[in-house]
C-alpha positions as CSV (number, residue, x, y, z in Angstrom):
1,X,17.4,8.8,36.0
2,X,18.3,6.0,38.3
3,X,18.9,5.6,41.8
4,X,20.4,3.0,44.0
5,X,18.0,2.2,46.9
6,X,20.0,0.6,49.6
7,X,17.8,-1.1,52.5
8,X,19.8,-2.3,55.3
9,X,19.4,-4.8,58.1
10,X,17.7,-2.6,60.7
11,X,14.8,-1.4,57.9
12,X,17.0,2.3,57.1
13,X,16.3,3.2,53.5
14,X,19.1,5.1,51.9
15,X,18.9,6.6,48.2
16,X,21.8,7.2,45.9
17,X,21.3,9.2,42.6
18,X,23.0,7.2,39.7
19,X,22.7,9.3,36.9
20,X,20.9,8.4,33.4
21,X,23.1,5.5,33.8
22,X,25.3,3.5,36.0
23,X,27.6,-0.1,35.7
24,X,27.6,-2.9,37.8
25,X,31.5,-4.1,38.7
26,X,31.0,-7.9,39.9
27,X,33.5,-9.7,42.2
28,X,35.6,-11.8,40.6
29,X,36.7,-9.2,37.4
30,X,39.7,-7.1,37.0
31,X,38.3,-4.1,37.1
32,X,36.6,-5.1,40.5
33,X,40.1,-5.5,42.0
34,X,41.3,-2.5,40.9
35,X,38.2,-0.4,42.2
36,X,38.0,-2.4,45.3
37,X,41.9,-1.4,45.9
38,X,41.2,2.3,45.3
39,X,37.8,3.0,47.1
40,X,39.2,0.6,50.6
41,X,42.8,2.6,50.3
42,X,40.7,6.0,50.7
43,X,38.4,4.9,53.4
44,X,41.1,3.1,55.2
45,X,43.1,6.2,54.9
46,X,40.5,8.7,56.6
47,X,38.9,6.3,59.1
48,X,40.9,5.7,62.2
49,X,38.3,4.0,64.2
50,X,36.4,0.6,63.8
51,X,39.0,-0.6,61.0
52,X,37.7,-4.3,61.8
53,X,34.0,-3.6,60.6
54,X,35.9,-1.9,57.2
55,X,37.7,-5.1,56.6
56,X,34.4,-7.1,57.3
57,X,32.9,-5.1,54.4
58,X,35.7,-4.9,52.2
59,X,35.6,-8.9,52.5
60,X,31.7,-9.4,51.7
61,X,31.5,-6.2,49.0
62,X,30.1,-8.3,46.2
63,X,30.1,-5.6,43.7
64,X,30.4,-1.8,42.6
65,X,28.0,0.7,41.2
66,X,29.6,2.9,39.1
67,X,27.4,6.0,38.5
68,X,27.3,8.2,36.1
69,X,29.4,10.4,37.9
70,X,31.9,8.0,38.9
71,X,31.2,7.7,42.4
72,X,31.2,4.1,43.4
73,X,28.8,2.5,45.6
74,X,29.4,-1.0,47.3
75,X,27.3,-3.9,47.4
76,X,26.6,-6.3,50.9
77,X,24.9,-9.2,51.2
78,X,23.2,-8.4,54.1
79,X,22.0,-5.5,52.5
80,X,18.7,-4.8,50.4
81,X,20.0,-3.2,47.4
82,X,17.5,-1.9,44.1
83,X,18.4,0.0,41.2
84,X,14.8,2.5,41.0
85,X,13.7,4.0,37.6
86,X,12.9,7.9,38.2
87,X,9.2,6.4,38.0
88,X,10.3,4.2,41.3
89,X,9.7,1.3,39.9
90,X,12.3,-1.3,40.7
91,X,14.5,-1.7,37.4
92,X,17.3,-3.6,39.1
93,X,18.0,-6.2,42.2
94,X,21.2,-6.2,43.1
């Protein structure tokens, strides 16, 4: 089992369970653009406040994790971002 450990600028640590197995969607591919369009479109759609911050991230999202589930998970570069092994050691920097 994997899981995405996200470490953000003021030290938080979130986890996200992956799955046995997850993809990486890099900027720059089709299928990027056409998960990037989806996953904004819904958030944009239920947030009404702080739309500028969204846009700020929707601009500097680098990539996707797709997990095994489908759920996608987006990528900052101001973030910390590992891919842990159920072990928790580090199998992946992102």
């Amino acid at each position: 089992m994997y899981t995405l450990r996200r470490i953000l600028e003021d030290d938080a640590v979130i986890n996200f369970g992956l799955g046995s197995s997850y993809t990486v969607i890099r900027k720059g591919s089709e299928r990027f653009e056409e998960i990037s369009k989806d996953y904004w479109g819904k958030i944009y759609k239920d947030v009404k406040d702080s739309k500028l911050n969204l846009r700020v991230a929707e601009r500097d999202n680098e990539a996707f994790i797709v997990a095994e589930d489908g759920t996608n998970h987006f990528i900052l570069p101001w973030q910390r971002n590992y891919v842990m092994t159920d072990s928790g050691k580090t199998f992946e920097r992102l």
